[in-house]
C-alpha positions in Angstrom: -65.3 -39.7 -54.6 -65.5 -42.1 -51.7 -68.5 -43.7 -50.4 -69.7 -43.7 -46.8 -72.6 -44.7 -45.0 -72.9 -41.4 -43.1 -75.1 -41.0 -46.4 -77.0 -43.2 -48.1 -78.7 -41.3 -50.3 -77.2 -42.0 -53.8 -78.0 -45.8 -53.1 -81.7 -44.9 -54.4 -81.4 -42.9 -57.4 -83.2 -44.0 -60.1 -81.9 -45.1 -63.3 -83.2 -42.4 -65.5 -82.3 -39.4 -67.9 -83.6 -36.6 -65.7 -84.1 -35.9 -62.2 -87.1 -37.3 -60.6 -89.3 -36.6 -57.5 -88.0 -39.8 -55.9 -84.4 -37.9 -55.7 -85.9 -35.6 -53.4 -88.2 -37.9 -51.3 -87.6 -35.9 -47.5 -85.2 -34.1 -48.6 -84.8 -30.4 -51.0 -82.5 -29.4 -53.5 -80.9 -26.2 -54.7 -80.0 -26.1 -58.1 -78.1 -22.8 -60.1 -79.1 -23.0 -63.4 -76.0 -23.4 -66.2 -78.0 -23.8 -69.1 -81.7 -24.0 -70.6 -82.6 -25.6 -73.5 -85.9 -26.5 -75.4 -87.2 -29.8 -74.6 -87.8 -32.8 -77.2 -91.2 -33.0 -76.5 -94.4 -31.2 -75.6 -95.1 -33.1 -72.6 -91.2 -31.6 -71.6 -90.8 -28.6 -73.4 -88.4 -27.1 -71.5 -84.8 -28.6 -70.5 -82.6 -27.0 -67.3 -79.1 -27.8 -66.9 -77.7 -27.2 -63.3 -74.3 -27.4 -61.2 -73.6 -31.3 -60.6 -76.7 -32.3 -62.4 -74.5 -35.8 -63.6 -76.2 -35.8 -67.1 -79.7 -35.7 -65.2 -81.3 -32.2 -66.6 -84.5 -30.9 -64.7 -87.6 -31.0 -66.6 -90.1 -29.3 -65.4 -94.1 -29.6 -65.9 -96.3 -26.9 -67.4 -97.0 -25.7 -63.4 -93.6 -24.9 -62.8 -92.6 -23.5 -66.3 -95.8 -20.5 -66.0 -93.6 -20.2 -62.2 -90.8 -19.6 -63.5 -91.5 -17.7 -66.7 -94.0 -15.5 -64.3 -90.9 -15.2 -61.3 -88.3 -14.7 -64.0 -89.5 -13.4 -67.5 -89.8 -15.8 -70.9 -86.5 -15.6 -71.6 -84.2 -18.8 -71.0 -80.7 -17.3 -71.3 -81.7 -14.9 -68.4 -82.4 -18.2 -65.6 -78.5 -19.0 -66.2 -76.7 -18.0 -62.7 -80.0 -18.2 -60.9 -80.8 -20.5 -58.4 -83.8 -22.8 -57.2 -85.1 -24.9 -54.3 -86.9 -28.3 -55.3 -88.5 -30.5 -53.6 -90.8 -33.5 -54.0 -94.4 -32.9 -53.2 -95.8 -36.3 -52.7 -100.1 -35.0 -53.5 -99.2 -34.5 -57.3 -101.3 -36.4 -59.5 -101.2 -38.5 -62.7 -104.0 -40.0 -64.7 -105.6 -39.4 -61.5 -103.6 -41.6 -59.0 -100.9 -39.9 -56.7 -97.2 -40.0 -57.9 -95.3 -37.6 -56.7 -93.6 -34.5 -58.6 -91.0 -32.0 -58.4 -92.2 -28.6 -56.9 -90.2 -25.4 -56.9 -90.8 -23.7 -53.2 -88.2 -20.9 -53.2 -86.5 -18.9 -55.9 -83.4 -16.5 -55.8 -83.2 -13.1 -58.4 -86.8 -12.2 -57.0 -87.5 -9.0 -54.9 -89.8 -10.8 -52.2 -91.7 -14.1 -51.8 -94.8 -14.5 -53.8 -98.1 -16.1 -55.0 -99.1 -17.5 -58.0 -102.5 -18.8 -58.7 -101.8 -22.0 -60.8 -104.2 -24.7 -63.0 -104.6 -27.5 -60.7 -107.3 -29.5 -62.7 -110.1 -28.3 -65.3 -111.6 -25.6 -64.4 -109.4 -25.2 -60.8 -106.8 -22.9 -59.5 -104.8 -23.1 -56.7 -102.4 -20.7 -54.9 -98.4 -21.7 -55.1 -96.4 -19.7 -52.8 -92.8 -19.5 -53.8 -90.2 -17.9 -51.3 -87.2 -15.7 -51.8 -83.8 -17.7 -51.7 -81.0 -15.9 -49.6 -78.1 -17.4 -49.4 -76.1 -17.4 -46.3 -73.6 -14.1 -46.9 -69.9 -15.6 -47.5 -68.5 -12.6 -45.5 -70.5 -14.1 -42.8 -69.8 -17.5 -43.2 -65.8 -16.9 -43.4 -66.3 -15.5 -39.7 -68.6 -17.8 -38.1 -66.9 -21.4 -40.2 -63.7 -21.7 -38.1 -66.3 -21.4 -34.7 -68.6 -24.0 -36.2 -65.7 -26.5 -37.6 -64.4 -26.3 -33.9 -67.8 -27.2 -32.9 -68.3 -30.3 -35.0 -64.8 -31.4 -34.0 -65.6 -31.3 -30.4 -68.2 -33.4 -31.1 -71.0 -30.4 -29.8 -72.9 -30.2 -33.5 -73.3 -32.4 -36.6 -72.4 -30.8 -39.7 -76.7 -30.9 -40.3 -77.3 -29.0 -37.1 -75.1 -26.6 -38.1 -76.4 -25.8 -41.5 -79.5 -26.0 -40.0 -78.7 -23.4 -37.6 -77.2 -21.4 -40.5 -80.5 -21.4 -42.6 -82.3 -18.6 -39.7 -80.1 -16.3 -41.8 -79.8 -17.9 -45.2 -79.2 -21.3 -47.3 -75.7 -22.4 -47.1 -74.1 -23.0 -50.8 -72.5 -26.1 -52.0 -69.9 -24.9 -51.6 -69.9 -23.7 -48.0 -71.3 -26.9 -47.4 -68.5 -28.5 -48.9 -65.8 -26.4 -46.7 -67.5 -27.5 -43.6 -67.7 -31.5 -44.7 -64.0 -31.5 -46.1 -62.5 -29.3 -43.2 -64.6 -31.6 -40.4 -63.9 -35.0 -42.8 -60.0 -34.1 -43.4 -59.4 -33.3 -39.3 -61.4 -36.5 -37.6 -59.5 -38.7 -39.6 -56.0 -37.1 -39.1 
């Protein structure tokens, strides 16, 4: 894979055996699950493997578990196929002194957005409100990607403004994403 300083991102990630809230400092990520596993300990029970994950499972904290076993059942093999949409929520606590952690805002495989009253701290709840992830429709996206790759070519939009356009209807995949960076990438330098 080459390296270019249109993104810098992969310049910061942290030396580590999972993926951490500093990965997704301004930024979100949308994981499909491959596989889950049990963690190796209690403070990380639960292990999820993900498309692209580089040997850098998500592990997520109690909070996010009781969201995901109350968004989509106690059963593990059932999450493989699904997707999520992380991100780092910078108010999360530790030993009482702000550190950041990974937060789940949206989900796919659930009927509409929802609410779920978590423990924040002894004797506290909190509401989490978790959103339903579409995905942009690929039917769609074959007849609107030739339009937008002309676009970026003529120099009109970024690749970003486009997907950002794109998310009013639904979350472009990797892969779409992919066809619009290689197809943009592949032309500009020809």
């Amino acid at each position: 894979m080459k390296m270019s300083v249109e993104n810098l991102r992969d310049t910061i990630t942290p030396k580590s055996d999972q993926l951490n809230a500093d990965d997704l400092m301004e930024t979100t990520k949308i994981i499909k699950v491959t596989a889950v596993k049990r963690g190796s300990s209690a403070e990380q029970p639960v292990s999820i493997e993900y498309e692209g994950m580089e040997g850098r499972p998500y592990k997520p904290c109690k909070s996010m578990l009781r969201v995901l076993l109350a968004s989509w059942g106690d059963n593990g093999r059932e999450w493989v196929g699904r997707s999520m949409q992380l991100y780092c929520d910078p108010e999360v606590k530790f030993g009482g002194v702000k550190v950041g952690g990974i937060r789940i805002s949206k989900l796919s495989h659930i009927e509409k957005d929802m609410k779920i009253l978590l423990t924040t701290s002894r004797g506290k709840r909190s509401e989490c409100g978790i959103g339903k992830l579409n995905f942009y429709p690929e039917k769609d996206f074959l007849e609107k990607s030739q339009a937008w790759i002309a676009a970026i070519l003529a120099k009109k939009m970024t690749v970003d403004e486009v997907i950002k356009k794109a998310e009013a209807t639904g979350i472009l995949t990797e892969n779409q994403i992919n066809i619009l960076k290689s197809k943009t990438q592949n032309e500009s330098v020809a």
